[in-house]
N, C-alpha and C positions, 0 to 999 in steps of 0.2 A: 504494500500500500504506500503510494506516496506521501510523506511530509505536506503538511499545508506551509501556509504563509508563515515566515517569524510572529509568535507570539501568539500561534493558533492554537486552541486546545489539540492535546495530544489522541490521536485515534484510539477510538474505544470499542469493543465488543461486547457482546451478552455473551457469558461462562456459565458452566456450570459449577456453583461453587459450594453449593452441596448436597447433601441425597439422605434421606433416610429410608428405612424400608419397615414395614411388619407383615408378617405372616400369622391368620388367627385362624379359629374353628368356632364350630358355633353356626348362629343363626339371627336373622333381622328380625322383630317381631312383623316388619313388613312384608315380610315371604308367607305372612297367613292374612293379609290384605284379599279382599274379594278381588277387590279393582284389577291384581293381578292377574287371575284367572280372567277378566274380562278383555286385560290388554292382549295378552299371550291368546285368547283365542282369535280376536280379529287379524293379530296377525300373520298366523297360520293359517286362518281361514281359506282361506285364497289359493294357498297351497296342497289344502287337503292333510296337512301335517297332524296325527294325531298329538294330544294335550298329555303330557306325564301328569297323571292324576296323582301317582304316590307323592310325589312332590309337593303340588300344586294342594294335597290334602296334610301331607305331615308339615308342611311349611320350615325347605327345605333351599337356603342360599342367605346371601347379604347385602345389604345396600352399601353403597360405594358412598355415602356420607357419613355412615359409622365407621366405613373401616380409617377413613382416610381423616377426620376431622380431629381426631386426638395428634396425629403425625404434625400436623398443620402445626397447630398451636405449639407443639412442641418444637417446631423446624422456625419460626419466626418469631422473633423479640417484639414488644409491642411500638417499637421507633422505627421499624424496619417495614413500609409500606408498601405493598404489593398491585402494582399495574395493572395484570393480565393473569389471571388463573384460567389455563388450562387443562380438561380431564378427559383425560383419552383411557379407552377400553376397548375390549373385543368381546368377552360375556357380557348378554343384557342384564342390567343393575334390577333391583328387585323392586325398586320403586318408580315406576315407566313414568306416573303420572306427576313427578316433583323431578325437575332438572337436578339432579345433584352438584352440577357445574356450580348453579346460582347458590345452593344450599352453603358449598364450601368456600364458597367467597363470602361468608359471614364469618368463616373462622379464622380469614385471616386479617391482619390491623389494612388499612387503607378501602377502596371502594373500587375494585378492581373490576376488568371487566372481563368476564366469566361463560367459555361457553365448553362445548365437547367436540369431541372427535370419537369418531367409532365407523362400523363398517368395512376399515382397513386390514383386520384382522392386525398381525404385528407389525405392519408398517405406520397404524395410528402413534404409535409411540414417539417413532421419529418424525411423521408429520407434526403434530405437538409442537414439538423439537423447531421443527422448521419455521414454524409457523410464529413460534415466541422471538425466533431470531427477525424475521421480517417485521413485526410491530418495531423491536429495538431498531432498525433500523430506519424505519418511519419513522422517527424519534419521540414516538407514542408509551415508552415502556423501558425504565430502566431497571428496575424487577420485576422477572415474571414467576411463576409458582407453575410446575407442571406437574399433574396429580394422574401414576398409572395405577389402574385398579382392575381386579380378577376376583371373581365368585365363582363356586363352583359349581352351580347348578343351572342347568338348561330345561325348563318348563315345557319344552313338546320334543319331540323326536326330530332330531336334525332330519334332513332330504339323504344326508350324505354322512361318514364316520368323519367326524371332530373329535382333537384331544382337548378334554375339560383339566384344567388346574385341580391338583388334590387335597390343597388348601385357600383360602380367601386372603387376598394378599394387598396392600398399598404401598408404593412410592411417590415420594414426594422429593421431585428437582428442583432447588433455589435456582432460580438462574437472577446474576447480575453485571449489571453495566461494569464493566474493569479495563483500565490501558491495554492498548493491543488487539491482533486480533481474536474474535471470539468463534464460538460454535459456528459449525458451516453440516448441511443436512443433504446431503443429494441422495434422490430418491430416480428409478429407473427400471426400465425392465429384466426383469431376472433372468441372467443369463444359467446353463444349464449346467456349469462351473463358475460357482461364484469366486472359488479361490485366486483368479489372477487380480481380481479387479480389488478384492481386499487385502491384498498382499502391494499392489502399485498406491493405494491410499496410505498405507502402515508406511513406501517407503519416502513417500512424497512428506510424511511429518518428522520422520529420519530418527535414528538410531533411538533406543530407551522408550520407544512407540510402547505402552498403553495397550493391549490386543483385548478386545471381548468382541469373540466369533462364536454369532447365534445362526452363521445360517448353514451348521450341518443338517443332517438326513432330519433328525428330531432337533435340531437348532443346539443340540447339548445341554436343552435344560425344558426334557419334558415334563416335570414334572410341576411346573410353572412356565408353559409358552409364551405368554403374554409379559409377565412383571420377572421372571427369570432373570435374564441378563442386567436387566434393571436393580435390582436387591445386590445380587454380583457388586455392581456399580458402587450403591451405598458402602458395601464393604470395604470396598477397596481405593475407595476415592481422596480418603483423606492421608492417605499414605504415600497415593501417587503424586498429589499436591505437594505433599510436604518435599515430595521427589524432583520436582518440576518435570512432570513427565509429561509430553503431548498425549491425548488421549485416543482412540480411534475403538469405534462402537458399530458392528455390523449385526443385518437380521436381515433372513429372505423370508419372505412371506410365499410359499412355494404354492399355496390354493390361489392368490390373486395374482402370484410371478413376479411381485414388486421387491427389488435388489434395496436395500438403503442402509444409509451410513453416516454414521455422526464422524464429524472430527473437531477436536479442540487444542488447539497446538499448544 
């Protein structure tokens, strides 16, 4: 990036500069919601999908503003004001008829503006991702909150075999405005070897590269599809900071074909 004029503020990016994760079990009292059986049937309707009645009767999953709203609070100080919260997922949340985007933008300090992302299956995450970098760069957003969330329960009979998460999980990404450059997201069509193209990003951010490669056969973390790689993240984020290590974050989304890839130098 070039240098501006003498005396110009120094280039900035939106970082990821921290992460927390939690893993629970249990249940929302929302999964025994009538409303839910009502959302879940129109939208199968159409499809002919039958309704998992065991579920839909033992009230069976969680809503993604319980899981994730303790995280929140916990992940930001009350001086520390939040632009843009974003919540991206690939299981539907158990509460169809309360945006939980809006919900969780009550838990954090500032009046941020609050939407979702889904349908992407695992490339919503780094859409998210993408999508928080582009407000900062609109100069709309000098923190953003990115919130991944996984339930484990599917109220009707997919069309097709999906793996479900084996527990109900939230992450939470601080991202903030800091000198230099920041996050960069490119997303693309999945090629049928994803190894050269995530192997030329790792060399393009150069030696001591940061690697989380989610797009094997089972992405290497079936057991969490979606928030996987992401929890990984948490763990291991504040160690690679302290490293100064560039980061590099891949996932194939191999049912929609979409390649994507975080990097943060």
């Amino acid at each position: 990036m070039a240098a501006g004029p003498p005396g110009s503020p120094a280039p900035a990016g939106l970082r990821i500069t921290r992460a927390l994760a939690r893993c629970s079990d249990g249940r929302s009292e929302a999964s025994l919601d009538p409303d839910l059986r009502v959302f879940v049937s129109d939208l199968v309707r159409p499809y002919g999908l039958p309704l998992r009645e065991d579920l839909l009767r033992e009230g069976v999953g969680h809503s993604y503003e319980e899981l994730a709203a303790g995280l929140l609070r916990e992940a930001l100080a009350a001086d520390e004001p939040v632009d843009l919260l974003i919540l991206a997922f690939d299981t539907p949340d158990v509460r169809p008829g309360a945006p939980s985007s809006l919900a969780l933008s009550r838990s954090v300090p500032g009046e941020p503006l609050a939407f979702a992302v889904c349908d992407q299956g695992t490339a919503a995450a780094f859409t998210a991702l993408r999508l928080a970098a582009e407000y900062h760069r609109a100069g709309v957003c000098r923190r953003a909150v990115v919130v991944l969330a996984e339930q484990t329960a599917l109220h009707y009979e997919p069309a097709e075999p999906v793996v479900m998460p084996r527990r109900h999980a939230a992450v939470v990404l601080v991202c903030e405005e800091a000198p230099g450059a920041g996050l960069a997201v490119h997303q693309r069509p999945g090629p049928e070897r994803p190894e050269p193209s995530v192997r030329a990003r790792a060399e393009e951010l150069g030696p001591g590269t940061a690697v989380l490669d989610a797009t094997g056969a089972d992405g290497g973390f079936a057991a969490q599809p979606f928030t996987g790689p992401w929890v990984e993240l948490a763990e291991r984020l504040p160690g690679w900071r302290a490293e100064l290590r560039p980061l590099l974050v891949a996932g194939l989304d191999r049912r929609l074909g979409v390649l994507s890839t975080l990097t943060q130098p």
